[in-house]
N, C-alpha and C positions, 0 to 999 in steps of 0.2 A: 504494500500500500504506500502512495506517496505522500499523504497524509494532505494533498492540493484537494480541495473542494470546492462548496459554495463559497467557504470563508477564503478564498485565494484575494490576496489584496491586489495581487494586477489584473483578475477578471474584470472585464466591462460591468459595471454598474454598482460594483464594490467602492461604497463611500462616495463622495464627489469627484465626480469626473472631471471637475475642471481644475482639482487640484493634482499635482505630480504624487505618483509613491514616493516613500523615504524608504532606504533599505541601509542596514548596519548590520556588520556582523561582529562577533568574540570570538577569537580564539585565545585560549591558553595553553603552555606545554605540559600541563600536569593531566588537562583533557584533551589529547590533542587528535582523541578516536571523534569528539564530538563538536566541532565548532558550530556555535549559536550564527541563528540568524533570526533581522526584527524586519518586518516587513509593518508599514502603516501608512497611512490616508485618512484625510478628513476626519474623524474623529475615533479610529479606531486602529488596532497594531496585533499581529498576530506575531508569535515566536516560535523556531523550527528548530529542528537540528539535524546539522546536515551530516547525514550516516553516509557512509559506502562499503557496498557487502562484498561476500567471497568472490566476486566475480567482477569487483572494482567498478559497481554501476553505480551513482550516486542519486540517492533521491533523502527528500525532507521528512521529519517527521514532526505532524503539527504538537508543538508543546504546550501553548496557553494563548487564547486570543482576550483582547480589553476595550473594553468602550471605556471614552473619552468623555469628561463634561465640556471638554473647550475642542479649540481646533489645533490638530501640531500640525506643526512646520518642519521640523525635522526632530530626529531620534539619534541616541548614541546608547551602547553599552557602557557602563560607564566602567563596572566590573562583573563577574559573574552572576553577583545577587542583586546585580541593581541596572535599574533602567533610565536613561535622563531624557525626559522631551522637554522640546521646546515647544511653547502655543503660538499662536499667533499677537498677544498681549506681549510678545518678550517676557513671559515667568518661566525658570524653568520646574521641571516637579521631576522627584528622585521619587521611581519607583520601584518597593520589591518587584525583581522577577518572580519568585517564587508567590508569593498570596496577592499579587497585583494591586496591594495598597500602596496608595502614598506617605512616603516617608517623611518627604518634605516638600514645601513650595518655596521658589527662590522669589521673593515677591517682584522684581525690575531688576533685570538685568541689560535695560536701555543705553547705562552708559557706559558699557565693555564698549560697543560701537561693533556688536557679534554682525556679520558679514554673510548671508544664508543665499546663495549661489541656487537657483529655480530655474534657470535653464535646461531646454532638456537637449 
């Protein structure tokens, strides 16, 4: 199973279409059988991990998706048990990977002068 479904964030009609995907991945060498990937749109972020079996094919398998109260704008791992978005207010929010709570809210971070590249 590739664990790609309804919830696939590059499907047509997944979130708003007139916003780009965001995609991040983790890797670390301690996991390095399982590198993370975050896929999100519009107000919503699905997490995979990307396996490849005996026969070196590589597919995802879905690990936790999230709905959003705001809109992000882009995603980062920050580390293994944490997620960082950005909204579209410039807040950012640190969230467990694992229980998909928020840990924190960064309330403005307007004057770093963060640079978010939307070209596709």
């Amino acid at each position: 199973s590739s664990g790609i479904n309804a919830e696939w964030p590059l499907r047509p009609g997944w979130g708003d279409t007139t916003t780009l995907p965001v995609i991040n991945w983790y890797y670390h060498e301690v996991d390095c059988a399982r590198p993370k990937l975050v896929i999100g749109r519009s107000k919503r972020f699905v997490m995979y991990s990307l396996n490849i079996n005996n026969r070196d094919q590589v597919f995802l398998r879905k690990l936790k998706s999230c709905s959003l109260e705001f809109q992000l704008i882009s995603i980062f791992w920050f580390n293994t048990n944490t997620i960082a978005v950005l909204d579209s207010s410039e807040k950012v929010h640190l969230i467990d990977a694992h229980t998909l709570s928020r840990l924190q809210t960064v309330a403005n971070v307007s004057d770093i002068g963060l640079c978010v590249d939307t070209t596709a």
